[in-house]
C-alpha positions, 0 to 999 in steps of 0.5 A: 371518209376520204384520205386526204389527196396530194396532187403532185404525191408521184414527185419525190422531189420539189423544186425549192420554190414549190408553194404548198397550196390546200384546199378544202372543199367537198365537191370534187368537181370544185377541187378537180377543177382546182387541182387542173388550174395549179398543175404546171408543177409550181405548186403541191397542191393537196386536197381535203374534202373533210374539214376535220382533216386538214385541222386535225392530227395531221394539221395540213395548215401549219404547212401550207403557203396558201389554203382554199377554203369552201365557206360552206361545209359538212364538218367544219365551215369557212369561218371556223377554219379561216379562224383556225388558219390565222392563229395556226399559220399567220403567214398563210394565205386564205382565199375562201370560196362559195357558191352560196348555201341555203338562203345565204348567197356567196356574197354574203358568205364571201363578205363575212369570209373577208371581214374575218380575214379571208385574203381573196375570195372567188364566187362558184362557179369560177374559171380555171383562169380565176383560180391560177390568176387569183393565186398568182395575186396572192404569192405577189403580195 
């Protein structure tokens, strides 16, 4: 099992205006990818590749300003956790993200992710353009 991973943990001090972004995904090269699209310093950006993590004791929600959320994972799936998200931390911004899984595609996961509160969703595979212009849509409104 993995710890979970602060991209920015070397700074010891943020900027007052940093956003706290979490994302929750098991594929590394979704959250690398993720982690190179928010790095300019503007965002703390902490990644779990476990589900039970960021809704476990730790509770990674109840401070983050933003949450990607992979639809389709091992432990705890999207829907859950979008769920868990709204009655832990109303204020927190949600964008889901999939690539689809089984005989589900991403559209049909992202429809349900939006229907149970998902703010934004983006469809794997995805740009690093996508991801820094999703998220500034996000803290805009």
């Amino acid at each position: 099992m993995r710890e979970a991973i602060n991209v920015n943990a070397d700074e010891q001090k943020k900027p007052a205006l940093t956003k706290n972004i979490l994302v929750i995904d098991d594929d590394p090269d979704i959250t690398n990818l993720i982690a190179r699209a928010l790095s300019d310093g503007k965002y703390s950006v902490t990644i779990m590749d476990q589900s039970e993590l960021a809704y476990g004791p730790a509770n990674e929600i109840k401070t983050c300003d933003i949450a990607v959320i992979d639809m389709f994972m091992p432990d705890i799936g999207g829907i859950e956790g979008i769920k868990k998200i709204r009655r832990e931390n109303a204020s927190c911004k949600v964008i889901a993200i999939s690539g689809g899984w089984g005989c589900m595609d991403s559209s049909e996961a992202l429809s349900a992710a939006e229907k149970i509160g998902a703010d934004m969703v983006l469809s794997k595979p995805f740009r690093i353009n996508e991801v820094r212009e999703t998220v500034c849509k996000m803290l805009d409104s």
